[in-house]
N, CA, C and O atoms as CSV, one atom per row, in Angstrom:
chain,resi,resn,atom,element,x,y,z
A,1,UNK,N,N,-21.341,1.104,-82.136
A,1,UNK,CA,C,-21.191,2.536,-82.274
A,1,UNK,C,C,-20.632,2.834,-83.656
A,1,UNK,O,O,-19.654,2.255,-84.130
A,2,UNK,N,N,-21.187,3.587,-84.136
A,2,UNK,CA,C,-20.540,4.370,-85.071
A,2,UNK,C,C,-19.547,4.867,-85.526
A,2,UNK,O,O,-19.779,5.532,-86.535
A,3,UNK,N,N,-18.136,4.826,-85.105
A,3,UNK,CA,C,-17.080,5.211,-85.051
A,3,UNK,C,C,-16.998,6.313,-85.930
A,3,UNK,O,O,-16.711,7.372,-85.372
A,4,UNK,N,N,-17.221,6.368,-87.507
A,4,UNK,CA,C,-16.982,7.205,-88.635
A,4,UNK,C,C,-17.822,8.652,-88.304
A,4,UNK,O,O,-17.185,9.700,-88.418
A,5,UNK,N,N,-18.836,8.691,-88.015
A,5,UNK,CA,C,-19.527,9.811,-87.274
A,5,UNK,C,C,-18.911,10.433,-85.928
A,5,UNK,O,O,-18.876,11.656,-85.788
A,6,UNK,N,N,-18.504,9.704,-85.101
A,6,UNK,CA,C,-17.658,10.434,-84.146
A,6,UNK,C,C,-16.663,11.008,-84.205
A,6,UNK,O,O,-16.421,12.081,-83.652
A,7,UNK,N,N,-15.726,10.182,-85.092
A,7,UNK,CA,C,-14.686,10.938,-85.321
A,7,UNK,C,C,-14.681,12.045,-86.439
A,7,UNK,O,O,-13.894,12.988,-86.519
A,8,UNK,N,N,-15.528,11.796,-87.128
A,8,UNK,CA,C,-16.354,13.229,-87.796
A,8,UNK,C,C,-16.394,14.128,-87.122
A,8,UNK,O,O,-15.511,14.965,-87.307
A,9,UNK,N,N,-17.496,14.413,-85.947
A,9,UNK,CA,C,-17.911,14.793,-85.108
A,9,UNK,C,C,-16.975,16.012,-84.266
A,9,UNK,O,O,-17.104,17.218,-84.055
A,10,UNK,N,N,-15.847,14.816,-83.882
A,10,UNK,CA,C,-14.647,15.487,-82.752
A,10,UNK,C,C,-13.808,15.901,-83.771
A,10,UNK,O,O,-13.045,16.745,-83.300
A,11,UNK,N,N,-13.540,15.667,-85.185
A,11,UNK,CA,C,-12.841,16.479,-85.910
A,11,UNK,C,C,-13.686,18.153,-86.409
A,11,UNK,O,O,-13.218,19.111,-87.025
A,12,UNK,N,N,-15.041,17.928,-85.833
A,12,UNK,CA,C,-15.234,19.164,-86.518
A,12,UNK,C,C,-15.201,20.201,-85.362
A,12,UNK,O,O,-14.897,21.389,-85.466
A,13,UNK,N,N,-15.575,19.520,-84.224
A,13,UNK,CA,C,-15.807,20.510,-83.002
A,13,UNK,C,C,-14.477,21.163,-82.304
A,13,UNK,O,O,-14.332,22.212,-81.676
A,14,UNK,N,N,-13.569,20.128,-82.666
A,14,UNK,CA,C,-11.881,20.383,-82.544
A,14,UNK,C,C,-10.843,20.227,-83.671
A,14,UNK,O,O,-10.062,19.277,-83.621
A,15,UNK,N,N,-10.812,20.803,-84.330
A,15,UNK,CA,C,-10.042,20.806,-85.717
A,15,UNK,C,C,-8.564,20.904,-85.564
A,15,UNK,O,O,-7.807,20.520,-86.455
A,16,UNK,N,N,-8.126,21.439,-84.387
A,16,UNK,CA,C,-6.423,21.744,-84.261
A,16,UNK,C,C,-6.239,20.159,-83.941
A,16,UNK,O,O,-5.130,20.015,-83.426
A,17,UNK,N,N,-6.643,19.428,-84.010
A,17,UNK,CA,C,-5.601,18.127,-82.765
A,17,UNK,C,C,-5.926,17.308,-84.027
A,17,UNK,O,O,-6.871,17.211,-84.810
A,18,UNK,N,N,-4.216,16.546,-83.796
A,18,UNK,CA,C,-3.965,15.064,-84.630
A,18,UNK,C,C,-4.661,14.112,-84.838
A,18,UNK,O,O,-5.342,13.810,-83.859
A,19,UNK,N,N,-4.829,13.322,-85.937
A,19,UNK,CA,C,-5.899,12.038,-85.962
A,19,UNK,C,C,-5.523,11.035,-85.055
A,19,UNK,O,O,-6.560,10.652,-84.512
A,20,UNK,N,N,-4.576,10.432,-84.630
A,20,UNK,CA,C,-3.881,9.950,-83.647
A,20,UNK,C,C,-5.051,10.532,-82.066
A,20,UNK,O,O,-5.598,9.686,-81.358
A,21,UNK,N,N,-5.180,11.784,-81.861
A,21,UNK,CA,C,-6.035,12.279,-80.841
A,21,UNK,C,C,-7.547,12.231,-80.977
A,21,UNK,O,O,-8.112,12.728,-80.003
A,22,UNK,N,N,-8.353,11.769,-81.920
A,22,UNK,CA,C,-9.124,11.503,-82.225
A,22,UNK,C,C,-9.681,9.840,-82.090
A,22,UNK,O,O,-10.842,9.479,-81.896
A,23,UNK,N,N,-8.607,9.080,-82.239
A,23,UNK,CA,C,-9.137,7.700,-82.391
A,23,UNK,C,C,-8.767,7.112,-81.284
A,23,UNK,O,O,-9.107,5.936,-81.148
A,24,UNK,N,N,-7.729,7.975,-79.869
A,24,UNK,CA,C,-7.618,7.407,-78.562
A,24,UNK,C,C,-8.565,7.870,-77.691
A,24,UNK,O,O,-8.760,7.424,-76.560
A,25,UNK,N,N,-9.413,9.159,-78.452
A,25,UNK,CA,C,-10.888,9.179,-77.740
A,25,UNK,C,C,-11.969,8.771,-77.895
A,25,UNK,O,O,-12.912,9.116,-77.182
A,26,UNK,N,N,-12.084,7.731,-79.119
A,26,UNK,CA,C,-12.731,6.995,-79.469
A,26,UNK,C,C,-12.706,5.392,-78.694
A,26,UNK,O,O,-13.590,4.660,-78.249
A,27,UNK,N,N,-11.467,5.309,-78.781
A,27,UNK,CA,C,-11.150,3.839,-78.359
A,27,UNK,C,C,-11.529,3.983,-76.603
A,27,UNK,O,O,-12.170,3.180,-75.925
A,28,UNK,N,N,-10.996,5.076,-76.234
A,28,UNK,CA,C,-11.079,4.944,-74.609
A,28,UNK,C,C,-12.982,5.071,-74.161
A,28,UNK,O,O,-13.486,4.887,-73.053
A,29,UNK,N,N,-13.715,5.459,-75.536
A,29,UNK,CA,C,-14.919,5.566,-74.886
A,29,UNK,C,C,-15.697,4.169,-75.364
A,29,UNK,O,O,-16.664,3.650,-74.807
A,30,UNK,N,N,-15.198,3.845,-76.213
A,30,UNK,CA,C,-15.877,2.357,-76.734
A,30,UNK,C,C,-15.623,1.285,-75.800
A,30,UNK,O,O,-16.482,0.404,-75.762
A,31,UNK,N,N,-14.156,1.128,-74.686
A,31,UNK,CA,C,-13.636,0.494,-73.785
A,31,UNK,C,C,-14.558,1.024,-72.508
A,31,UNK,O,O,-15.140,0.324,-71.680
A,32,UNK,N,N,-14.528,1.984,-72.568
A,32,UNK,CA,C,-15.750,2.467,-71.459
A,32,UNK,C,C,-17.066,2.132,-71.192
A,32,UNK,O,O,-17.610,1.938,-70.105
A,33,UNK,N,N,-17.623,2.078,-72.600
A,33,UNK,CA,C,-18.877,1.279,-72.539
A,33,UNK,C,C,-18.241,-0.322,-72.731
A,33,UNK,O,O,-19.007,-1.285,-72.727
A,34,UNK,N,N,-17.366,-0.419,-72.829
A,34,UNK,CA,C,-17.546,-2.394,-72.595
A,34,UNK,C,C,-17.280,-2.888,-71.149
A,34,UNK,O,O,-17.353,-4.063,-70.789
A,35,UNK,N,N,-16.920,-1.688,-70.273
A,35,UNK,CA,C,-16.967,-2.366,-69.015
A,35,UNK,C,C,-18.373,-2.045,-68.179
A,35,UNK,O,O,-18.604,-2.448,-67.039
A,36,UNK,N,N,-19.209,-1.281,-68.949
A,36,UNK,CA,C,-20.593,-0.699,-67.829
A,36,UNK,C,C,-21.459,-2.048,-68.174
A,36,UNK,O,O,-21.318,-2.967,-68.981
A,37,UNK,N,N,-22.383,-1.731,-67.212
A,37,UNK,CA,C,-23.362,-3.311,-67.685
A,37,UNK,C,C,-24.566,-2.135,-68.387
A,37,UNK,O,O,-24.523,-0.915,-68.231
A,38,UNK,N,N,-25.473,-2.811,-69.078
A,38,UNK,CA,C,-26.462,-2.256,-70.224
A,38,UNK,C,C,-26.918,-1.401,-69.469
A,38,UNK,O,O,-26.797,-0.293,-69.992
A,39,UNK,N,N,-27.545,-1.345,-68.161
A,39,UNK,CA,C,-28.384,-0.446,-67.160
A,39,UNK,C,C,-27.507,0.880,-67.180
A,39,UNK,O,O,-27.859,2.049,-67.336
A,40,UNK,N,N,-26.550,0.456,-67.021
A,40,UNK,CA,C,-25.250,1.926,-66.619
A,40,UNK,C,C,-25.497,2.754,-67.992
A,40,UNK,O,O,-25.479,3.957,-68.252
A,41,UNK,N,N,-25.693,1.793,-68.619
A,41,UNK,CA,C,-25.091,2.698,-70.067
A,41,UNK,C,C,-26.396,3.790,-70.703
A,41,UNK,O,O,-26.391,4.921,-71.188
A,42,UNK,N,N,-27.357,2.865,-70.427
A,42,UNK,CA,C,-28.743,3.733,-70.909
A,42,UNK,C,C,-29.086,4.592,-70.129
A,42,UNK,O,O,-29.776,5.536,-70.514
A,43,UNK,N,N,-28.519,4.412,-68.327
A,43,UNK,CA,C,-28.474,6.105,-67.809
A,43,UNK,C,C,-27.664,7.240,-67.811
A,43,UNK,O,O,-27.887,8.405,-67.480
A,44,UNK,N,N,-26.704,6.683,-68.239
A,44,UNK,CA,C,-25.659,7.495,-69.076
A,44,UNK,C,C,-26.227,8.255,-70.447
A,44,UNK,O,O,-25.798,9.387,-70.671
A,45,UNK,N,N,-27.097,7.710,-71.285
A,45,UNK,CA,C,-27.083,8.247,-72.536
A,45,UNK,C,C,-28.145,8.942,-71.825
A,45,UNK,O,O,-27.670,10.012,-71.445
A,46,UNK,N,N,-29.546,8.817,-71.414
A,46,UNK,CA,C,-30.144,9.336,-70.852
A,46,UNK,C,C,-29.910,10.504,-70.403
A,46,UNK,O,O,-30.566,11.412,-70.914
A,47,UNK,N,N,-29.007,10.825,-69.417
A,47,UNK,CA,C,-28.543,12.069,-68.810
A,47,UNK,C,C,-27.880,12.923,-70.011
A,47,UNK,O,O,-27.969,14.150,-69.963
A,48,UNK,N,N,-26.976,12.069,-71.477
A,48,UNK,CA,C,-26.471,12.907,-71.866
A,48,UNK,C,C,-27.425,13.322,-73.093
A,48,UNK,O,O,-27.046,13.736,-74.189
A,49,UNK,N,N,-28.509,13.156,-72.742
A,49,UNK,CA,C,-29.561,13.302,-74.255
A,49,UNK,C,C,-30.166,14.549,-73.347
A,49,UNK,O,O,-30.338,15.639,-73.893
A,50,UNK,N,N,-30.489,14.356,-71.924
A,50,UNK,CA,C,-31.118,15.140,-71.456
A,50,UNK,C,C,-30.100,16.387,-71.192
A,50,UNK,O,O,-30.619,17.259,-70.495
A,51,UNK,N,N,-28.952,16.618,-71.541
A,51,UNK,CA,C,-28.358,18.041,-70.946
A,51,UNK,C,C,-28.496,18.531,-71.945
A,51,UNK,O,O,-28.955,19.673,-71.969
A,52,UNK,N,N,-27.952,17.469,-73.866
A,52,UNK,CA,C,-27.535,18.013,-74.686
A,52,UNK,C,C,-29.151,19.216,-74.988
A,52,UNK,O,O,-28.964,20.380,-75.345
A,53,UNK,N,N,-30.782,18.585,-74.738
A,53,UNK,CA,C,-31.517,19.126,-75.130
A,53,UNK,C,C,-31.418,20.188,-74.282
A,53,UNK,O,O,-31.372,21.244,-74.913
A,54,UNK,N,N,-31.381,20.289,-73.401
A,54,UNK,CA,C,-31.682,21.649,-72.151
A,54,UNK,C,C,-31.104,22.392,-72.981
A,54,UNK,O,O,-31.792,23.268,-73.504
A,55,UNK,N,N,-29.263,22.241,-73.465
A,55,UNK,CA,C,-28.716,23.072,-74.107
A,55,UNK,C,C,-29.147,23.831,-75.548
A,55,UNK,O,O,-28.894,25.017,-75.763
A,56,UNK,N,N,-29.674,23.158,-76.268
A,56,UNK,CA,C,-29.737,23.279,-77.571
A,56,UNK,C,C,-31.214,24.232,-77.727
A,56,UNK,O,O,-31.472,24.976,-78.673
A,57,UNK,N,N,-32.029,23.989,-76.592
A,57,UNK,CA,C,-33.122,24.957,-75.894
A,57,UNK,C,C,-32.998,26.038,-75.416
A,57,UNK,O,O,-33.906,26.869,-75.415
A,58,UNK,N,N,-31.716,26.250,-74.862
A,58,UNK,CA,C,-31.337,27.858,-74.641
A,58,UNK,C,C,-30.719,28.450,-75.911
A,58,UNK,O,O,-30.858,29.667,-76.032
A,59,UNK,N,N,-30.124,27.863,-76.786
A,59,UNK,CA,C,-29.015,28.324,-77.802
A,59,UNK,C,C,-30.259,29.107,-78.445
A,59,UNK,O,O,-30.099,29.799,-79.450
């Protein structure tokens, strides 16, 4: 994963919160994907590719 883009990312979409709050939501999601097995994970991105478009289709 990318780390430098995410925390890009969550610094731009949330700008009030500490860098400290940024890199324990990083770490807790990188730990997240190291406990799913590969199957879990690609229906995970799956679902989240598929809401982000629904969304970005109404905007």
């Amino acid at each position: 994963m990318l780390t430098r883009y995410v925390f890009q990312a969550l610094k731009e979409l949330n700008p009030d919160h500490p860098k400290l709050a940024y890199e324990h939501v990083i770490a807790l999601f990188i730990q997240n994907l190291a406990d799913q097995t590969l199957d879990s994970i690609n229906k995970d991105k799956s679902n989240l590719f598929k809401k982000w478009i629904s969304c970005k289709l109404y905007q």
